[in-house]
VEXTIBA-814015 format. One line per 8 residues: number of its first residue (from 0); their letters; for each residue x negated, z, y negated of N, C-alpha, C, O. Coordinates in pm, 1 decimal, padded with zeros to 6 digits. Atoms other than C-alpha are relative to their C-alpha. Layout:
REM VEXTIBA-814015
NUM = A = X/Z/Y/X/Z/Y/X/Z/Y/X/Z/Y; ...
***
This chain:
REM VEXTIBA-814015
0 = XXXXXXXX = 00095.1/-00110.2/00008.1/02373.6/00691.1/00089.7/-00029.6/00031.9/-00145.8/-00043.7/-00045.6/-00240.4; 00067.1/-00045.4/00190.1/02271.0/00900.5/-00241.5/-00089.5/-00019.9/00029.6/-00138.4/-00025.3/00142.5; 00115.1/-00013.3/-00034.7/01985.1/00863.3/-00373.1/-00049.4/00063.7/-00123.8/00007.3/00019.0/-00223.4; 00061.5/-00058.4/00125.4/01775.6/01086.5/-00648.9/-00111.0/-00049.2/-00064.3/-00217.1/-00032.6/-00004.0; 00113.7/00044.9/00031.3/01545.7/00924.0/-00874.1/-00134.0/00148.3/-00026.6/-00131.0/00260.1/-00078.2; 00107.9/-00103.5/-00036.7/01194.0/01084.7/-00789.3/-00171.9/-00042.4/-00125.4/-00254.7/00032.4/-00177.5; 00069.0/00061.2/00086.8/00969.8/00836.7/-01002.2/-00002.9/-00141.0/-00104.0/-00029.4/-00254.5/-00064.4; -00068.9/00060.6/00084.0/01061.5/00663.8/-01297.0/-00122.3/-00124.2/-00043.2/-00244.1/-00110.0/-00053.3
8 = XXXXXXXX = 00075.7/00132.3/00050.0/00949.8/00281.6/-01410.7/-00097.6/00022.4/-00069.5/-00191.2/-00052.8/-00042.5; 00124.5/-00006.9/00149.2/00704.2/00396.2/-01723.5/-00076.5/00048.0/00089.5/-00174.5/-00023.0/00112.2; 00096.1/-00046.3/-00041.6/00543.5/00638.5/-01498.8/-00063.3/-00037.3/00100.3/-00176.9/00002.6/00126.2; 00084.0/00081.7/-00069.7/00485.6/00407.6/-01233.4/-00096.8/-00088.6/-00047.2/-00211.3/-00088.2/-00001.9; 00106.4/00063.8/00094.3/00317.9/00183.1/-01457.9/-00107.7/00022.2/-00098.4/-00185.6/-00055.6/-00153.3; 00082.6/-00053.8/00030.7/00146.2/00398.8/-01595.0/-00116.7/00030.4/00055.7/-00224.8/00023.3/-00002.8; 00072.5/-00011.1/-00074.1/-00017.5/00493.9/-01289.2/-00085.3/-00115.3/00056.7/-00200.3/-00108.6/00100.2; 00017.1/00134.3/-00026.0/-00053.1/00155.7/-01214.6/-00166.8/-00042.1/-00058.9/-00283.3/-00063.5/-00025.5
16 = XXXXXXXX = 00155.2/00038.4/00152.7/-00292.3/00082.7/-01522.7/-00088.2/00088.8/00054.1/-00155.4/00019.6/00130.5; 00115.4/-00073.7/-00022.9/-00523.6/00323.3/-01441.7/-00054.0/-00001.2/00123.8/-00176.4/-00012.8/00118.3; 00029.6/00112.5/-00071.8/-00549.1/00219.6/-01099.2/-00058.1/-00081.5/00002.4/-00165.8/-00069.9/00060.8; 00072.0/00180.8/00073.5/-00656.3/-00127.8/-01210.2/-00109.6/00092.5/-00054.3/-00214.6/00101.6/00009.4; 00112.4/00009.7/00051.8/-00860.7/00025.5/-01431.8/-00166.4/00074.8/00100.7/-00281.0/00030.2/00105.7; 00077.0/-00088.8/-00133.6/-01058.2/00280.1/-01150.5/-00077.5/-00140.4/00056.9/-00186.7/-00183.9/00020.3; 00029.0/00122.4/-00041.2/-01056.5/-00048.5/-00933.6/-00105.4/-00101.2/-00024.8/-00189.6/-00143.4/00054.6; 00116.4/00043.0/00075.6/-01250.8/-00237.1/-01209.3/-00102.7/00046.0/-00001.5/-00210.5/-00008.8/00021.7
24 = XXXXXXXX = 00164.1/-00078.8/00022.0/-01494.3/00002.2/-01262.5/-00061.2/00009.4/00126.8/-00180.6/-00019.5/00120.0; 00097.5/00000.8/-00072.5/-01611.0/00043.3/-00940.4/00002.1/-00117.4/00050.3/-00088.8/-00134.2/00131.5; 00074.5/00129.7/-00094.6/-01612.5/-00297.0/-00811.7/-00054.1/-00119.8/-00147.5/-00036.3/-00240.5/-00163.6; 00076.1/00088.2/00093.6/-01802.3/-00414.4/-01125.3/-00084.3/-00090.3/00070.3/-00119.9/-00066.2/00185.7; 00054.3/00114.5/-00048.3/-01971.2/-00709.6/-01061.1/00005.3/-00046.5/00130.2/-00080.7/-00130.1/00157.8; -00064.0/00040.3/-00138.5/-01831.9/-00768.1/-00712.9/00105.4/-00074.9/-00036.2/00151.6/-00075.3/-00150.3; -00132.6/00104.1/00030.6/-01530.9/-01044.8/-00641.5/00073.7/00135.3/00148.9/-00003.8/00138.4/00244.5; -00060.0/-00042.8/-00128.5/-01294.5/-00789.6/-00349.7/00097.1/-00094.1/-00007.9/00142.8/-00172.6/-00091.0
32 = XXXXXXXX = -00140.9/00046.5/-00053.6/-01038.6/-00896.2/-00186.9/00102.4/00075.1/00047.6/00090.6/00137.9/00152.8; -00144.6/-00084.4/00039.0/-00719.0/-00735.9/-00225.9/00058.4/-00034.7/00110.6/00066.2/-00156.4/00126.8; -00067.3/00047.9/-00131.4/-00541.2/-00740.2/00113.3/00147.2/00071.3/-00016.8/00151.5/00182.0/00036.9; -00123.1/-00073.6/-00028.8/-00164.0/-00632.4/00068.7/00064.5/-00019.0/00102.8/00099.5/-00126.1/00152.4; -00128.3/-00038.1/-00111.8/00050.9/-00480.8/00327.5/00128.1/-00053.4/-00065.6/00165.0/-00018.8/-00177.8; -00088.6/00029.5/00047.1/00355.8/-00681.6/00321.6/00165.2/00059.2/00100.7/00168.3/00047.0/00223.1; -00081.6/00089.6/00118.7/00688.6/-00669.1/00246.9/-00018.7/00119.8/-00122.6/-00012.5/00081.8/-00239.5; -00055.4/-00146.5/00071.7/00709.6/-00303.2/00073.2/-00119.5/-00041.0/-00105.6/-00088.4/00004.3/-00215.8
40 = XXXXXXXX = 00131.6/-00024.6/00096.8/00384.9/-00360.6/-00132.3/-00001.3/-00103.5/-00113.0/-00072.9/-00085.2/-00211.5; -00038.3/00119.5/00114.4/00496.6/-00687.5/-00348.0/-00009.0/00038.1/-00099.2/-00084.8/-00018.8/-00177.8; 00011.2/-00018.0/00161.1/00573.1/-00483.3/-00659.0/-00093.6/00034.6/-00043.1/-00151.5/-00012.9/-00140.8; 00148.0/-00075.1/00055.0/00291.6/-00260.6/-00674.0/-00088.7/-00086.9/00010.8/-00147.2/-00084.3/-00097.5; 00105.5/00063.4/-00052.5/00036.5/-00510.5/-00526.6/00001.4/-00123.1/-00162.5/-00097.8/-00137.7/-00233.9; 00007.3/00121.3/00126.2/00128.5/-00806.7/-00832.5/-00011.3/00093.7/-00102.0/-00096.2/00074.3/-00189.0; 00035.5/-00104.0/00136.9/00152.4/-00511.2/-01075.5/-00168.7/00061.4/00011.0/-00233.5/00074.7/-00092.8; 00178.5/-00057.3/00004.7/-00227.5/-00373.8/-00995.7/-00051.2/-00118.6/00032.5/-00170.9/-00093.8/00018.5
48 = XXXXXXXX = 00075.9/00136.8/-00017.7/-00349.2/-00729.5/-00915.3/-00028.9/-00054.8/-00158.6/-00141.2/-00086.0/-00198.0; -00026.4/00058.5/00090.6/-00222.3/-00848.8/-01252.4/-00120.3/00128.6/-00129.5/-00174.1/00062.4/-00218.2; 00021.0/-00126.9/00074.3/-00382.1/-00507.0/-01459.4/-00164.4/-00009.5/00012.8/-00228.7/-00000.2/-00091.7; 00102.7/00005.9/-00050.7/-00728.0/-00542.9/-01254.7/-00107.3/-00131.8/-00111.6/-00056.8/-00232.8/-00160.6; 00059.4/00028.7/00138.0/-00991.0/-00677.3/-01514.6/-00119.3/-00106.2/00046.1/-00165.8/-00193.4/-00027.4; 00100.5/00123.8/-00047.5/-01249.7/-00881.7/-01285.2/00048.7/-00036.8/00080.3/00151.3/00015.1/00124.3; 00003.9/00098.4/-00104.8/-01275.4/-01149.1/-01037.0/00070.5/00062.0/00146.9/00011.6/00166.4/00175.0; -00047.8/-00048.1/-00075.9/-01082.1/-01061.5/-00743.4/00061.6/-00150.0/00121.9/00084.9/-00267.6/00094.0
56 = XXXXXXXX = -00063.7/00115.1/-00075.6/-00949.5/-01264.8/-00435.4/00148.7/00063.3/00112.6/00144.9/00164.9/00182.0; -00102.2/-00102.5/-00091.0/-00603.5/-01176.9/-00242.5/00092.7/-00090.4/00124.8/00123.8/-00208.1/00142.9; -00041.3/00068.5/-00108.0/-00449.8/-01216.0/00054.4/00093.3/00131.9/00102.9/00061.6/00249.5/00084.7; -00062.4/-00051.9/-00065.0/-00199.6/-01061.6/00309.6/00034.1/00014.0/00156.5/00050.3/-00070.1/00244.9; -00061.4/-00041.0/-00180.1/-00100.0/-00869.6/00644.5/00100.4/00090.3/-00035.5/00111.5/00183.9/-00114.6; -00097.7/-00068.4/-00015.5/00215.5/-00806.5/00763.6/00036.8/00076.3/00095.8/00099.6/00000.7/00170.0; 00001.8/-00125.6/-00097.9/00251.1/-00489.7/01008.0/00153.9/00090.2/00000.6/00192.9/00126.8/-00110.3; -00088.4/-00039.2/00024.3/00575.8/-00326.1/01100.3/00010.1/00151.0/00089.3/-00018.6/00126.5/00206.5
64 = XXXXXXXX = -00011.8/-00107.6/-00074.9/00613.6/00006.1/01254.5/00182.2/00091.9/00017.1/00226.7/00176.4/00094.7; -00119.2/-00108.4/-00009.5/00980.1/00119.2/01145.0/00138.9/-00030.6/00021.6/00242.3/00036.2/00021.6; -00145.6/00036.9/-00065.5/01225.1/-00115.2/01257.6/00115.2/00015.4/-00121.1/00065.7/-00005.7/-00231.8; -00077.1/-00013.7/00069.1/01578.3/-00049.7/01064.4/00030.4/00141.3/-00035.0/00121.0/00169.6/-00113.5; -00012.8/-00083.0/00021.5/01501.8/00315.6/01099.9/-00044.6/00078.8/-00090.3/-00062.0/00017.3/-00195.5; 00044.4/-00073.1/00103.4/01380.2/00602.3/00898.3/-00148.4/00073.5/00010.3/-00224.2/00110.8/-00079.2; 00070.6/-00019.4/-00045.5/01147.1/00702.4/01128.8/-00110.5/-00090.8/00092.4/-00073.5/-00154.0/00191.3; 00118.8/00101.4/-00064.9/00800.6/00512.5/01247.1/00005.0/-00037.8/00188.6/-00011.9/00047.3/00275.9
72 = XXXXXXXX = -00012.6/00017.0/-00185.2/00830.8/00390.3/01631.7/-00114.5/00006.7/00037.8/-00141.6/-00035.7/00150.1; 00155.7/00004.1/-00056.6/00487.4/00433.3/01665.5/-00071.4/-00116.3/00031.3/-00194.1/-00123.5/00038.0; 00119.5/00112.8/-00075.6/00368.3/00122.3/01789.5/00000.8/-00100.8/-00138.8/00096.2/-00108.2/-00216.2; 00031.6/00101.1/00149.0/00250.2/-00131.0/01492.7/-00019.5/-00136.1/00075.9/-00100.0/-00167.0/00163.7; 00039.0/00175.0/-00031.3/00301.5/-00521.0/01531.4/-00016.9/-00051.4/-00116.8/00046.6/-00028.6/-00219.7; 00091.0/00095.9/00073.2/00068.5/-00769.0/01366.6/00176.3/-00126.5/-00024.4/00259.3/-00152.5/00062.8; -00063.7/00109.7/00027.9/00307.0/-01042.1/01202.7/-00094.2/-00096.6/-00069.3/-00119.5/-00208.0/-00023.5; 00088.3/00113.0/00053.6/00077.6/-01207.0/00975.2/-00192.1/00050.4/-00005.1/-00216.5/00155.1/-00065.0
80 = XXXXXXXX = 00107.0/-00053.0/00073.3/-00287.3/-01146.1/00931.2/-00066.9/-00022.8/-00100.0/00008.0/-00053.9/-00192.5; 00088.4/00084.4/00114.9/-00585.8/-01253.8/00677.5/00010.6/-00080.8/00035.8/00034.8/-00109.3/00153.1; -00006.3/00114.3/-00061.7/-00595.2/-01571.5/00612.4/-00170.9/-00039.2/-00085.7/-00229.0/-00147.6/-00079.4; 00179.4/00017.3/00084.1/-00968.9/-01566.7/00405.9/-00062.7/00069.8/00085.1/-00011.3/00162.1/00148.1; 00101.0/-00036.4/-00084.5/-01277.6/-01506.6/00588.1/-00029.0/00142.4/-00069.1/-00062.4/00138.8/-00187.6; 00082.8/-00169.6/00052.1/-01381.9/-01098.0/00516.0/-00113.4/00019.0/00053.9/-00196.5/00076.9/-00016.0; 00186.6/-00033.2/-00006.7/-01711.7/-01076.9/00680.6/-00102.1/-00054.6/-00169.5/-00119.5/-00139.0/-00257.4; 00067.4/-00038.1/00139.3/-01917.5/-00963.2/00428.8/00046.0/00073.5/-00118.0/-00028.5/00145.3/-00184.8
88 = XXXXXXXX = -00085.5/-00006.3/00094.6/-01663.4/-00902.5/00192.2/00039.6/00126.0/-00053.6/00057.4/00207.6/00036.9; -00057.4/-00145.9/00046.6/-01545.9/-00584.6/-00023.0/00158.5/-00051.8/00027.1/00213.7/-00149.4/-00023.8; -00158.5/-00045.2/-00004.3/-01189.0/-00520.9/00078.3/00047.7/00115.4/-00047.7/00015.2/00229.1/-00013.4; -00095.6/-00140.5/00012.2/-00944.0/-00307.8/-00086.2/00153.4/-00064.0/00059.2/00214.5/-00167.8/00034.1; -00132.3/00019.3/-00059.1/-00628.5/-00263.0/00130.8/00104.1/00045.8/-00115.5/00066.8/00132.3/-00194.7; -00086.1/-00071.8/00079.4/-00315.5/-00198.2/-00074.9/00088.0/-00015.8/00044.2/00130.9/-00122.8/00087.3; -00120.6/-00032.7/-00107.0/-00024.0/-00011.3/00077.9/00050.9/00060.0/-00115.9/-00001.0/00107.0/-00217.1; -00067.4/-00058.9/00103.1/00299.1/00083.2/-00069.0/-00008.3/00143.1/-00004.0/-00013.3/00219.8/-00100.2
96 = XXXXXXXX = -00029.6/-00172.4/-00014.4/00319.6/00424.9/00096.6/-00072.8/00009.7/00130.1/-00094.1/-00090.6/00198.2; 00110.6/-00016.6/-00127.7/00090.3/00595.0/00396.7/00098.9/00098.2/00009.9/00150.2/00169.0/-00076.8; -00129.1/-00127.1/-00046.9/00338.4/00811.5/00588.2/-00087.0/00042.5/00144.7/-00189.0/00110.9/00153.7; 00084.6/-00044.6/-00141.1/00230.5/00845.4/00960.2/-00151.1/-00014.8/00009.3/-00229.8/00039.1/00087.1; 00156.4/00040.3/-00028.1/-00099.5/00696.1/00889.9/-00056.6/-00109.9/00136.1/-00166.3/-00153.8/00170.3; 00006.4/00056.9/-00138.6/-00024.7/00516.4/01213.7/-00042.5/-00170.6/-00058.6/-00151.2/-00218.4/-00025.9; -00015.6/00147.2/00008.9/00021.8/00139.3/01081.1/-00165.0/-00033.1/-00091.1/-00254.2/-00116.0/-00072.8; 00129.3/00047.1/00082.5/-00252.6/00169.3/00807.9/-00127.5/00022.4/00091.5/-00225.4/-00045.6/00060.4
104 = XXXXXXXX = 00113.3/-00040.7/-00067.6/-00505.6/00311.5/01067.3/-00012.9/-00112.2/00074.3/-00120.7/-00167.6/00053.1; 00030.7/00109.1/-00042.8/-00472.5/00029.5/01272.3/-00014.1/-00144.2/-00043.4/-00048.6/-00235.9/00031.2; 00078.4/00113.1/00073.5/-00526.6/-00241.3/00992.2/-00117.1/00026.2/-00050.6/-00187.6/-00069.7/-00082.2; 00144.6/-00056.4/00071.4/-00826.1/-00053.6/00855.0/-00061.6/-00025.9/00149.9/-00180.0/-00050.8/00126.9; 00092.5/-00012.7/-00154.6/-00963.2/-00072.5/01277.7/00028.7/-00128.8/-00030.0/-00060.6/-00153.4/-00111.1; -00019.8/00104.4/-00048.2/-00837.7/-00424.4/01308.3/-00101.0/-00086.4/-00115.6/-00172.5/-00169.9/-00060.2; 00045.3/00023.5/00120.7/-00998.9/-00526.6/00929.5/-00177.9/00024.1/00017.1/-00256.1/-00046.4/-00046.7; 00146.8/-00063.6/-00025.0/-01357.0/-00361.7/01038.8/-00056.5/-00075.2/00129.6/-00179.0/-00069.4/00140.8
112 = XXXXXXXX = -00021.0/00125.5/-00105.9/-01336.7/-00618.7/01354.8/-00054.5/-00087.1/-00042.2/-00097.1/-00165.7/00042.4; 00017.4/00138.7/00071.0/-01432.5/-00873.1/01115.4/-00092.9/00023.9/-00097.4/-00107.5/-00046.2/-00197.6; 00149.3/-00032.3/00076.2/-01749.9/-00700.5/00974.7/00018.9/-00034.6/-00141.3/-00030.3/-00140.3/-00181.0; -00036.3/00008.4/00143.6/-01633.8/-00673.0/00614.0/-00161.4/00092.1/-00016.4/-00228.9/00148.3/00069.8; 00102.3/-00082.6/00045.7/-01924.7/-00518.5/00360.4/00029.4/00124.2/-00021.1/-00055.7/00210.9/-00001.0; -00055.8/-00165.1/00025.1/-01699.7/-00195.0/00264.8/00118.7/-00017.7/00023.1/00149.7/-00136.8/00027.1; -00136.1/-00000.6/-00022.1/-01340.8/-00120.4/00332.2/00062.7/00134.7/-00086.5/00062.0/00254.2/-00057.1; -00071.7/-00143.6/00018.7/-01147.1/00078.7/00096.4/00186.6/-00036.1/00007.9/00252.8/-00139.3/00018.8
120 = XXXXXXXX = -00185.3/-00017.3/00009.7/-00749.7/00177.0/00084.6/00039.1/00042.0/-00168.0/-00029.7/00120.4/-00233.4; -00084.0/-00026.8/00148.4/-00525.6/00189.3/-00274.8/00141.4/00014.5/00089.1/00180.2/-00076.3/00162.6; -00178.1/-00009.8/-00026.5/-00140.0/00330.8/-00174.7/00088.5/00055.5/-00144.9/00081.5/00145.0/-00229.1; -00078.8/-00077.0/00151.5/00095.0/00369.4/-00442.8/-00007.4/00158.2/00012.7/-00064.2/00233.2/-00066.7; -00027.0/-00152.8/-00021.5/00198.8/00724.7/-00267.1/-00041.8/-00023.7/00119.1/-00046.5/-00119.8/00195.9; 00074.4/-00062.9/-00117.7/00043.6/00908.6/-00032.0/00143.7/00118.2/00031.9/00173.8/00203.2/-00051.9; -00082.3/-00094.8/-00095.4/00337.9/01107.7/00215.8/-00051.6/00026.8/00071.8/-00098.4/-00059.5/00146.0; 00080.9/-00080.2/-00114.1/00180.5/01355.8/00425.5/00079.7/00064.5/00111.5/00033.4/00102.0/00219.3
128 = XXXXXXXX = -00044.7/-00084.2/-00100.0/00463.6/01514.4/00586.4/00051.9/-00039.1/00101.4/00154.3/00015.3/00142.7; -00011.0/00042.7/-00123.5/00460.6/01314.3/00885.2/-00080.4/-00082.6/00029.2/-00047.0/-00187.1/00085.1; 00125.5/00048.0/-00049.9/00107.3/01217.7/00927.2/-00019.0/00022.8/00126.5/00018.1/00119.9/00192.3; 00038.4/-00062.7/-00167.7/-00021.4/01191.8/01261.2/-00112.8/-00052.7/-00006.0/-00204.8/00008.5/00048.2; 00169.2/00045.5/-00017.6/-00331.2/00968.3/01207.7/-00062.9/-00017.2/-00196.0/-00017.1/-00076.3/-00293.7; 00040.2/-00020.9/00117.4/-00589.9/01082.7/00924.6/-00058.7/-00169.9/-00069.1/-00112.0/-00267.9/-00017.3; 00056.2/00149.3/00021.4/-00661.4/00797.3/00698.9/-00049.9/00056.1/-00186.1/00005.7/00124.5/-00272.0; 00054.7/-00032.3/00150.9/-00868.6/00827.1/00368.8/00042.3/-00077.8/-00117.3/-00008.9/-00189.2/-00128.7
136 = XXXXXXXX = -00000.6/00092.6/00060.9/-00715.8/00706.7/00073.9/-00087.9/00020.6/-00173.7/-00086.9/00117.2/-00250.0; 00084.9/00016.0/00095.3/-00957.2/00575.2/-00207.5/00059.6/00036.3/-00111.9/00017.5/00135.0/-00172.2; -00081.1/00022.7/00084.8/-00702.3/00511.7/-00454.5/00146.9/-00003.4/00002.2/00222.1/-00097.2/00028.7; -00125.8/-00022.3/-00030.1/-00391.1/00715.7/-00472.7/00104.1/00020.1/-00116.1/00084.4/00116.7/-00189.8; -00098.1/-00053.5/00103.5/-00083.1/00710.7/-00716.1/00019.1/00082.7/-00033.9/-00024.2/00151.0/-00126.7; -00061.9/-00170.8/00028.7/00121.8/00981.2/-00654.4/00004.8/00019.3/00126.5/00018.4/-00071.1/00209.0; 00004.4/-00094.4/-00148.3/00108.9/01243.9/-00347.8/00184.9/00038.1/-00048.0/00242.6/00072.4/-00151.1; -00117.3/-00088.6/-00037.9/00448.0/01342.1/-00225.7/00016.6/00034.3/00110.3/-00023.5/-00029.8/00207.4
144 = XXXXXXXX = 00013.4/-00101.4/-00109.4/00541.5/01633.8/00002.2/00099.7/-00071.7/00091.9/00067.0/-00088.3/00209.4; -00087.0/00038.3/-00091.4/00838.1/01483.1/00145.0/00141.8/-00064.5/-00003.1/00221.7/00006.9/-00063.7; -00173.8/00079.0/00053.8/01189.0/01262.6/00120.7/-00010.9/-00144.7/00099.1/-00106.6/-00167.7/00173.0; -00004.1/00120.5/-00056.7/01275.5/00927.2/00263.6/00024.6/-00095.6/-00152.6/00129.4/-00095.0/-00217.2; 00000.9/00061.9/00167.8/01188.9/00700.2/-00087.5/00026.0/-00138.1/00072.7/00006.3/-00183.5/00185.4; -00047.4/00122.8/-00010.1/01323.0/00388.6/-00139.2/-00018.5/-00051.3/-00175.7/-00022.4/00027.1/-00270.5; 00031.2/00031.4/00138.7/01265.0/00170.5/-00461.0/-00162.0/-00066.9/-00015.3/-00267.1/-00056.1/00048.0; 00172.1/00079.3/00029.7/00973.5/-00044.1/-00617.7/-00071.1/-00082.2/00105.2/-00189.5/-00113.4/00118.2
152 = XXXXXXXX = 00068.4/00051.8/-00186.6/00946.0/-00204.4/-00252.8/00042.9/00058.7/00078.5/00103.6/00007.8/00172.7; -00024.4/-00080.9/-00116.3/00993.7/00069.6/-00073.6/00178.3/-00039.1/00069.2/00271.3/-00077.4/-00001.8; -00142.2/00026.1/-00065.4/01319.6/00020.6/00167.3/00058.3/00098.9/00086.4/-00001.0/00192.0/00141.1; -00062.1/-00066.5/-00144.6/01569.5/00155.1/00405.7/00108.1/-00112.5/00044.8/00221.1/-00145.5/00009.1; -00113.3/00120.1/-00064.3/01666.0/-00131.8/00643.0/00023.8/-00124.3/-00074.3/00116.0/-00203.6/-00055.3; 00014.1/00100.7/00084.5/01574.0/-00365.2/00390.4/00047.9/-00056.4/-00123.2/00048.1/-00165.8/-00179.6; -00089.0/00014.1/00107.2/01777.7/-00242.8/00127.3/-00075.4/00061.3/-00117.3/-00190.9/00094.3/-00090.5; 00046.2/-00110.9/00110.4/01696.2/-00049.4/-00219.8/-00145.2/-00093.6/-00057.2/-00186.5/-00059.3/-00168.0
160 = XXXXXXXX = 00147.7/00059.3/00038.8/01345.8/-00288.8/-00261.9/-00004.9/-00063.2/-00118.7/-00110.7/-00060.4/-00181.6; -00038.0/00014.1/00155.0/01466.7/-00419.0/-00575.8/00015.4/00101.1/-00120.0/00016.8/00077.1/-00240.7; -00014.2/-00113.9/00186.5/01507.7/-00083.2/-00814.6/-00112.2/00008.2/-00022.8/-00214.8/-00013.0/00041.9; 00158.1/-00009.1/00145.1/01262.9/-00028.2/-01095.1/-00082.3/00107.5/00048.2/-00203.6/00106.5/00069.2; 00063.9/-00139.1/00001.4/01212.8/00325.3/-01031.6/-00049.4/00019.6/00146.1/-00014.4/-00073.2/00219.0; -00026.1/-00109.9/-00127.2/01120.6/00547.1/-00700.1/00107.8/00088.7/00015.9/00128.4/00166.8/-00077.0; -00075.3/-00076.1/-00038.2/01397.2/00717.2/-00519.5/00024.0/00080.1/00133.2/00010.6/00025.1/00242.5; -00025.2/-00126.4/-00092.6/01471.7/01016.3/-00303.0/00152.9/-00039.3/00088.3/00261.6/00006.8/00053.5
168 = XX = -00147.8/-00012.8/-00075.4/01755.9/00908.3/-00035.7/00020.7/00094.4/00067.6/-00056.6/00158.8/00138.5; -00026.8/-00125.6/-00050.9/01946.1/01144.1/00056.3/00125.0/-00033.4/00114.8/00174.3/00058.0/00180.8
***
């Protein structure tokens, strides 16, 4: 498969930093807990973990919705969940990419189960053009209209999760 680079290493990291820095500022004097969506979210999640300027605690759920395809199957399975107590707790979720809105909507319901103090969302990119369930995100990278990206985490079939950059498969 081709693929077109769509977002390049500097400018991910760029975005990155400022991120972190957002992050900081509003959870001044709070410890959150950083919950990454795994596998796609590894790069971004250690890159804004690492950037982030106070006390923080992290931990992971793994949720799958898309199989080896390109397209979401709709139904979301739990593989791993938290493994730290969140009642009470500031959570920020961090996702690589929000596409259907389907998978993240049901860790933000499943996450609120467990009487956290606030719940927000960080996604690298926000993809809208195959939303089906609205989901608010706090803290967004970059918005894109539409492509099947691969890169920085992102995959197809479990491939491409190793390049630097973001890419457009074509």
């Amino acid at each position: 498969m081709a693929k077109e680079i769509l977002i390049g290493r500097q400018d991910i990291l760029a975005r990155v930093e400022k991120l972190a820095q957002e992050v900081s500022a509003d959870y001044a004097g709070k410890e959150p807990i950083l919950i990454g969506i795994l596998n796609g979210v590894v790069f971004f999640f250690a890159d804004l973990v690492m950037r982030i300027t106070i006390p923080c605690k992290i931990d992971f759920i793994r949720a799958a919705s898309y199989g080896s395809g390109t397209a979401s199957s709709g139904t979301v399975k739990f593989i791993k969940d938290v493994e730290i107590p969140v009642q009470g707790q500031d959570l920020l979720i961090v996702e690589d990419i929000v596409d259907t809105g389907l998978t993240l909507d049901r860790i933000v319901r499943s996450l609120k189960e467990k009487d956290p103090a606030s719940t927000r969302i960080c996604a690298l990119i926000d993809k809208r053009e195959r939303r089906e369930q609205s989901v608010t995100i706090d803290y967004c990278g970059f918005e894109v209209e539409q492509g099947f990206l691969v890169g920085y985490g992102l995959d197809y079939d479990e491939q491409y999760r190793n390049l630097p950059d973001i890419y457009v498969l074509k």
